[in-house]
N, C-alpha and C positions, 0 to 999 in steps of 0.2 A: 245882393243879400246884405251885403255891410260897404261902410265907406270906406275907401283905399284910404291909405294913409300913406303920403310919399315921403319917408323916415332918411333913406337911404339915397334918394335922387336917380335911383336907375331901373326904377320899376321893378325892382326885383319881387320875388315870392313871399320873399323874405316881406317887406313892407304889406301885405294880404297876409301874413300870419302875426303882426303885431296889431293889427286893426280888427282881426279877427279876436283876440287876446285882450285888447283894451274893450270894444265891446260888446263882448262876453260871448260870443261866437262858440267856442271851444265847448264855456261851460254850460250851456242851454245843449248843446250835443251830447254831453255828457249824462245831462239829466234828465234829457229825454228817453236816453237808451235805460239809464236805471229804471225811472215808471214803467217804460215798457215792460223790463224784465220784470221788477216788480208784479205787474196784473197777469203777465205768464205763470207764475208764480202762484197767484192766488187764484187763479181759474183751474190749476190743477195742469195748463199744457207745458209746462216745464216742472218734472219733476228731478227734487234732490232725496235722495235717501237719506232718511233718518231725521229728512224736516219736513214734508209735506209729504213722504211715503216711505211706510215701513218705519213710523217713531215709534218709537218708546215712550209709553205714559211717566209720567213725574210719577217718581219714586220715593214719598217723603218729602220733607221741606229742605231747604236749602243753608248752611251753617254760615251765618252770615260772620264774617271776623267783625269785632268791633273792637274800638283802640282805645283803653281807659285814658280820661283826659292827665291822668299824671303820668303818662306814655308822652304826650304832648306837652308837657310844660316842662320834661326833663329834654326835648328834644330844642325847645325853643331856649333854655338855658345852656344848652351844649352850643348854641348855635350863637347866640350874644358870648359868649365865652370863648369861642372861635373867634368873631369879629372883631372882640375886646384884645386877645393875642398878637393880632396878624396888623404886619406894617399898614396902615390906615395910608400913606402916602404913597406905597407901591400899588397897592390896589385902587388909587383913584388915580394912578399915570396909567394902570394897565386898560381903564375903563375908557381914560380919554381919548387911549390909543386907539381901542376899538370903535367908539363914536367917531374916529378918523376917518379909520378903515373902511366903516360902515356907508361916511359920509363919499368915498370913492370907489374905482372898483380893485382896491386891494384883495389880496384872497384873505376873507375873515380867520382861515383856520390858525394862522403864527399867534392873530392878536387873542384866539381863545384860551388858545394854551398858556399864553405868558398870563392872560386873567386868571385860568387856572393854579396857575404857581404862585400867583400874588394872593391865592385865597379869595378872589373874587367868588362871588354865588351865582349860581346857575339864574336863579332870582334877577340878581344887580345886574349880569349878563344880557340878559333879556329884557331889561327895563331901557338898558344903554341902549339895544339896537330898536326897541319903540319908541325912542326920545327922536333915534336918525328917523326911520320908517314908515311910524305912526303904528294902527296896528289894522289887521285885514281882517273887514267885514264883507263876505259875503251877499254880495245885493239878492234879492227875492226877487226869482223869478217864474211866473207863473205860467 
């Protein structure tokens, strides 16, 4: 079904579930059982109450929130005004620590918190560990 991969050197199950995982074993299982469910679904032979049996028609239109843009340009001045505050040199040792971190297998959670304290942005956060990572695309599979 897929190629073993010997990771480990002693045949373990273990090395048939990383082979399985690099590729994509897990995730074509996964998406097979979705369409299935999915065309049960729309055939009528799996029924859910209140979605496919026994709904409720739409009731009126829907109140969409909408965010005036000087909601947003107060939030983007609040937020350059945080970064303009907060030690610029703590928060690039806290960043670097994490791209460390990231870079081995330390537990990431010490180096979030201390990003956290340093004023780091959930943003610069997540840019540091795409800089180690890269960023995950989902291959198509059909």
């Amino acid at each position: 079904m897929f190629e073993q991969v010997d990771r480990f050197g002693d045949g373990s199950m273990l090395d048939g579930v990383l082979a399985g995982i690099e590729q994509g074993w897990f995730q074509q299982q996964i998406a097979d059982a979705a369409f299935a469910y999915q065309q049960k679904l729309e055939k009528g032979e799996k029924v859910i109450v209140g979605v496919n049996k026994y709904a409720v028609q739409d009731q009126g239109e829907l109140e969409i929130l909408r965010i005036p843009e000087a909601v947003e340009r107060e939030q983007v001045a609040a937020l350059a005004e945080r970064r303009a505050g907060r030690d610029q040199a703590a928060a690039e040792r806290a960043l670097e620590a994490l791209r460390g971190a990231a870079e081995g297998d330390e537990n990431l959670i010490p180096r979030l918190v201390e990003a956290a304290r340093a004023e780091v942005t959930v943003g610069e956060m997540a840019a540091a560990l795409k800089q180690v990572w890269g960023e995950y695309t989902e291959p198509p599979r059909f």
